[in-house]
Every structure is written in structure tokens, then in C-alpha cells.
C-alpha positions in Angstrom: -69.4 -40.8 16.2 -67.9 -38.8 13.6 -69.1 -35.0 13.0 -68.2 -32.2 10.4 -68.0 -29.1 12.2 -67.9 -25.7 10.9 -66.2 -23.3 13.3 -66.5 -19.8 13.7 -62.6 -18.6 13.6 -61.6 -14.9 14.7 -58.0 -14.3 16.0 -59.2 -11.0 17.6 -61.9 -8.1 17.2 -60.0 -6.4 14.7 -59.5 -9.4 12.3 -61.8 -10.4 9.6 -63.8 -13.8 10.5 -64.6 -16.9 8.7 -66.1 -20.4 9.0 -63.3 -22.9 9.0 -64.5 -26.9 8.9 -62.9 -29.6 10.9 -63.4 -33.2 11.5 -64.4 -34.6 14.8 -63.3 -38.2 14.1 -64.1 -41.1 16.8 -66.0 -38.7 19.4 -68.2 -40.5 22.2 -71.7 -40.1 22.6 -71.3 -39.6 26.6 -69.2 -36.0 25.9 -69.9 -32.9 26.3 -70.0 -30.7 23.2 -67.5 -28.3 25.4 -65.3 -32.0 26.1 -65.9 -32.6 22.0 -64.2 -29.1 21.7 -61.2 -30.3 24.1 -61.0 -33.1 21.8 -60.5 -31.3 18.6 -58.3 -29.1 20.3 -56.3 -31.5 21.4 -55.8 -32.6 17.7 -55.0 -29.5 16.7 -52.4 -28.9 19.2 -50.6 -31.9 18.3 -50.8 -30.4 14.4 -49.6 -27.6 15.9 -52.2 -25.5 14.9 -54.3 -22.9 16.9 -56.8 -24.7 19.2 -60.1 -23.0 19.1 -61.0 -20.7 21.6 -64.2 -20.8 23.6 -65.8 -19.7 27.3 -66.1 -22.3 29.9 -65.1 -22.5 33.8 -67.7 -24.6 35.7 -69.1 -26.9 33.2 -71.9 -27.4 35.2 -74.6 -25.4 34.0 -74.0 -22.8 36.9 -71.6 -20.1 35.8 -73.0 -19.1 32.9 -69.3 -18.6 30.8 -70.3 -20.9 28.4 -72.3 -20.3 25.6 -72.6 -20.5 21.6 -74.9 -20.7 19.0 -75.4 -24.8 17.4 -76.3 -24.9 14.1 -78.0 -21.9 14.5 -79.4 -22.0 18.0 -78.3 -20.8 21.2 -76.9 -23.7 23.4 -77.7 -25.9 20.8 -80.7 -28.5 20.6 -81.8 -29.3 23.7 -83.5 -27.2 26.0 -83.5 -25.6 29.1 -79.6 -26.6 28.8 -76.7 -24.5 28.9 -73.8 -25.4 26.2 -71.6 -27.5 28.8 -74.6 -29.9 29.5 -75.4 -30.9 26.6 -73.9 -34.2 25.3 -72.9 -35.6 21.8 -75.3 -38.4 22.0 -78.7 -35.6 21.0 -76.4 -35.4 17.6 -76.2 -37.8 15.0 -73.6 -40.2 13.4 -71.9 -38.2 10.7 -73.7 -34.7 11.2 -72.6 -31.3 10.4 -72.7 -29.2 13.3 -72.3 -24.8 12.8 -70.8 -23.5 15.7 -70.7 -19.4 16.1 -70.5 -17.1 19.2 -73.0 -14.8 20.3 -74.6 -12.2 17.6 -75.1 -9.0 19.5 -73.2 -5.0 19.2 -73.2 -5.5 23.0 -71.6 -8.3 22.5 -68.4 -7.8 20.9 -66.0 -10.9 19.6 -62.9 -11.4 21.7 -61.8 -14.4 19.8 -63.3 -17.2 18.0 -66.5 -18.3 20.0 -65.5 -15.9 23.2 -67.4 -12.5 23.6 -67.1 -9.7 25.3 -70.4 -10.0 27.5 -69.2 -7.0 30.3 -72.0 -4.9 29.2 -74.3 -7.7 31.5 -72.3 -7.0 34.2 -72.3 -3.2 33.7 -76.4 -3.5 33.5 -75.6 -5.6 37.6 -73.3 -2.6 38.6 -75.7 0.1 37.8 -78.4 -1.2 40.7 -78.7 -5.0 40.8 -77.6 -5.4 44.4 -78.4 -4.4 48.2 -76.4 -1.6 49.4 -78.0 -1.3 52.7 -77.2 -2.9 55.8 -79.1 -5.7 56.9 -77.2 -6.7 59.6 -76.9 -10.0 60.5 -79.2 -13.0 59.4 -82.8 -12.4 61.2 -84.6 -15.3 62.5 -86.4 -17.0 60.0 -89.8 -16.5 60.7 -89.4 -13.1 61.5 -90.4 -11.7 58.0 -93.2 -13.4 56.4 -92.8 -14.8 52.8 -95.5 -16.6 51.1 -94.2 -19.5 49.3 -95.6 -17.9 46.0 -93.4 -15.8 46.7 -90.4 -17.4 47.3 -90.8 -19.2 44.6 -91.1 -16.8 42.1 -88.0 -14.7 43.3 -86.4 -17.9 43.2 -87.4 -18.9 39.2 -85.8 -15.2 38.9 -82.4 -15.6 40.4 -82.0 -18.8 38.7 -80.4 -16.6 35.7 -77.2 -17.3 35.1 -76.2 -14.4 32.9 -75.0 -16.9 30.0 -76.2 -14.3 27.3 -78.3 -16.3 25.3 -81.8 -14.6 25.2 -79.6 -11.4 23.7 -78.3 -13.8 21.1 -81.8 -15.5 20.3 -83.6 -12.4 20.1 -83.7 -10.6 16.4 -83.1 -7.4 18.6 -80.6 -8.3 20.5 -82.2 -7.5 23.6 -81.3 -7.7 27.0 -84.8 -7.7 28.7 -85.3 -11.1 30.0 -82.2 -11.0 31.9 -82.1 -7.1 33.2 -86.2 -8.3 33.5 -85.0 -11.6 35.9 -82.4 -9.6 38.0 -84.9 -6.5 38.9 -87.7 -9.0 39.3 -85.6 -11.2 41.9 -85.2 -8.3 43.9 -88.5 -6.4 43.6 -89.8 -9.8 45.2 -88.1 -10.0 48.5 -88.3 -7.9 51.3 -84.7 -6.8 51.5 -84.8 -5.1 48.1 -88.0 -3.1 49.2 -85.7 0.5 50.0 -84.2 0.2 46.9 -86.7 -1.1 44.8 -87.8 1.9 42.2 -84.0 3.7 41.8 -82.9 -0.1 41.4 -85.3 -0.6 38.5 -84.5 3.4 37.0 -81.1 2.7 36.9 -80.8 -0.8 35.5 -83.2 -0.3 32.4 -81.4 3.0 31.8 -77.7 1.0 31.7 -79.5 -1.5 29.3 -80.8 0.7 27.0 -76.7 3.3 27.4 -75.3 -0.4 26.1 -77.0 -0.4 22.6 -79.5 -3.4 23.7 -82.6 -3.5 21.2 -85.6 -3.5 22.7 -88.3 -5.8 23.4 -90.7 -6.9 21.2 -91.8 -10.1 22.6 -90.9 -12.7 20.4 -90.3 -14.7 23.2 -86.9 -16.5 21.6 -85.6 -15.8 25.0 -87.4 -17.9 26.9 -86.9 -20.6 24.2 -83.3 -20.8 24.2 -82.7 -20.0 28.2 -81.0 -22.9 30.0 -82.8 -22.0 33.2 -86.1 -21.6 31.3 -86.6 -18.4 32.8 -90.3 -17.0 31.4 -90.8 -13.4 29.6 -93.5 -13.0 32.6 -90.3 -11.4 34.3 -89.8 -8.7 31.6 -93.5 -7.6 32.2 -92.8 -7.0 35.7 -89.9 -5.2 35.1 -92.0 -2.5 32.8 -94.5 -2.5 35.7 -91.6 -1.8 38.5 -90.4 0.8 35.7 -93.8 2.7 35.1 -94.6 2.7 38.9 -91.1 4.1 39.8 -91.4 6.8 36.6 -95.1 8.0 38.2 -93.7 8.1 41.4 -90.7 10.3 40.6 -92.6 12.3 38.9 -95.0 12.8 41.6 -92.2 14.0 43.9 -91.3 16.2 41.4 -87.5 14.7 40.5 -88.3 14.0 36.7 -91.1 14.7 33.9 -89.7 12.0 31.1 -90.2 8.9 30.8 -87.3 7.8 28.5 -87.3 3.8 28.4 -89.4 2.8 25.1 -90.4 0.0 26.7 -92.0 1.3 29.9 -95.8 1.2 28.1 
């Protein structure tokens, strides 16, 4: 195959960017776009110019480093498929690809297709974990979970954090994946103790990192390689109007500050 690409080029946040085209000449069908990347590089290395810089680490569709918007869509073509899976042969002979990195504020440009996605992991820090002790591993049977359930919690922590419903979404927000993490959580009995300050203090790290909101046009879902459904965002503003009530009710708070909570 040979492809015209169009390349987002950014030596660092400060610089000006622009759109720089380059040939992909002789590039197999059974690559990766990220090993049809290496190959250009390569090229330019050997010009001795600047190969072009892009997140990757497990090429697997697991890690979630990858990512970048394909002629204007994140991951490119093919669905529920992260940027590393997805192979030359869904392109055609003597196409012109547009490659860009993530469009967000919360995402800030490092360098040519890399972004600074940190603000994802601030939105984990602020309450997506268990800090209490559960000792060791109980037997399995000892706490019931319905396979419904399971399930569910499981479609939920199959986010990957790659960043692409904050891309695809014309607000830039963060909802499907601060939506998955709480949700994953909220569904399992070991996140019960935690479950409403979990949910309080996630959505309020989302919204402190200049995410848009939510206004469910549902590109997330579209564009996410784990196919992770906006049902998840939902439950997160139920688990954030029950935990507002209920701190109110205690008497801790009387606002409501999340614009997404009705």
C-alpha cells in the first residue's frame, strides 16, 4: 500500500503546530497503524529528520497509552478498537489519512500526537480506589454476587483510560470514564464503605480539571475501544444525587455544585 499522511507536528506545548504531509510508501496491509508509524519513522531517521512522536507501550489494546484522532475520529475507523489494533488493511490503496492528537484543555499537547492526559489520573487519585482493609482474599462464596452483577462491574472496569470519549465529545468531557470508574466500584461489595465520598470527590476533581460537561451526544460510546455504554454516566449522576441528599441530610453540606447531578 501506499498512503499520504498528514501529521500533526508540535515540538513542544509552547511551539506553534502544523500539519506536515508524508509518504508512506510500500506499507503492508497486516500492520498496525502504530507499526506504519515505526515505519515512517524509521525513514525519517535515516533522512535524519525528527521521527514523529506518539504514545504507545503495550500495543495490545490494554494500556490505554495509545491514542489519536484518524481522519478525524478517535482511534480511527474501526470500532470498539484502540489505535494499536487497528491494521492498515481497513485503509485503502493510495489514501490520505489525517492524523492529530487528542482535542481537549485537559488535555494539553506534549509533543506531536502525545498529550498530557494526567488530569485522568488526578480524577483516579481523588477517590477511585479501596482504602480500607479487606484483608486477605475471603472464600469465594462467602459474599454473594449475582452474575448481573458481576457483569456489569466488569463492562465498567473494562476502561482503559485511553482518553478518547474526552476527544470525541464536542465538550470535551470526561463523564463516560469518571462515569465507568465510580460505576465499577459502586457495583461491588468492597466499594460499599466508600461508596458516596468516592463518587463526591471524583465528579468534583472532574469538573476542578476544566472537563465540559455532559450533554449526551453519546460520541463517547461511539469512539470507545472497550465499547463502554453512556448507561454508566447515568449511574454515576444517580450515586452523585443520592450521596448530595444524604450529606445534606446529616447536615455536612447544603449545595449541590456538580451541573450534572439533575
Amino acid at each position: 500500500m501506499n498512503l499520504t499522511l498528514y501529521v500533526w507536528r508540535q515540538k513542544n506545548a509552547r511551539s506553534e503546530g502544523r500539519m506536515v504531509r508524508y509518504d508512506a510508501e510500500t506499507i503492508s496491509p497486516d500492520m498496525s497503524f502504530l507499526e506504519m508509524l515505526d515505519v515512517v519513522n524509521w525513514r525519517l531517521i535515516a533522512k535524519g529528520e525528527d521521527p514523529i512522536a506518539f504514545d504507545h507501550d503495550c500495543r495490545e489494546g490494554i494500556c490505554g497509552s495509545c491514542g489519536m484522532m484518524i481522519n478525524g475520529i478517535a482511534h480511527g475507523p474501526q470500532r470498539a478498537t484502540a489505535t494499536c489494533q487497528l491494521h492498515m488493511r481497513h485503509f485503502r490503496d493510495r489514501e490520505t489519512i489525517y492524523i492529530e492528537p487528542w482535542r481537549s484543555d485537559a488535555f494539553p499537547v506534549v509533543r506531536d500526537l502525545i498529550v498530557d492526559r494526567s488530569a485522568l489520573d488526578r480524577i483516579i487519585q481523588a477517590g477511585g480506589y479501596i482504602s480500607v482493609s479487606a484483608g486477605s482474599a475471603p472464600e469465594a462464596n462467602a459474599i454473594l454476587v449475582s452474575k448481573q452483577t458481576a457483569d456489569l462491574a466488569m463492562d465498567a472496569a473494562a476502561c482503559i483510560g485511553c482518553g478518547a470519549c474526552v476527544a470525541a465529545c464536542p465538550n470535551g468531557s470526561a463523564a463516560l470514564f469518571t462515569g465507568a470508574k465510580v460505576s465499577h466500584l459502586a457495583l461491588l461489595p468492597q466499594g460499599q464503605p466508600e461508596r458516596g465520598q468516592r463518587v463526591l470527590k471524583m465528579v468534583a476533581a472532574m469538573d476542578a480539571e476544566g472537563f465540559g460537561s455532559c450533554t449526551m451526544h453519546r460520541e463517547c460510546q461511539a469512539v470507545c475501544p472497550k465499547g463502554i455504554s453512556v448507561d454508566f454516566i447515568a449511574r454515576m449522576n444517580r450515586e452523585y444525587l443520592r450521596a448530595s441528599l444524604a450529606r445534606q441530610v446529616k447536615g455536612l453540606d447544603t449545595t449541590i455544585p456538580h451541573s450534572e447531578s439533575s
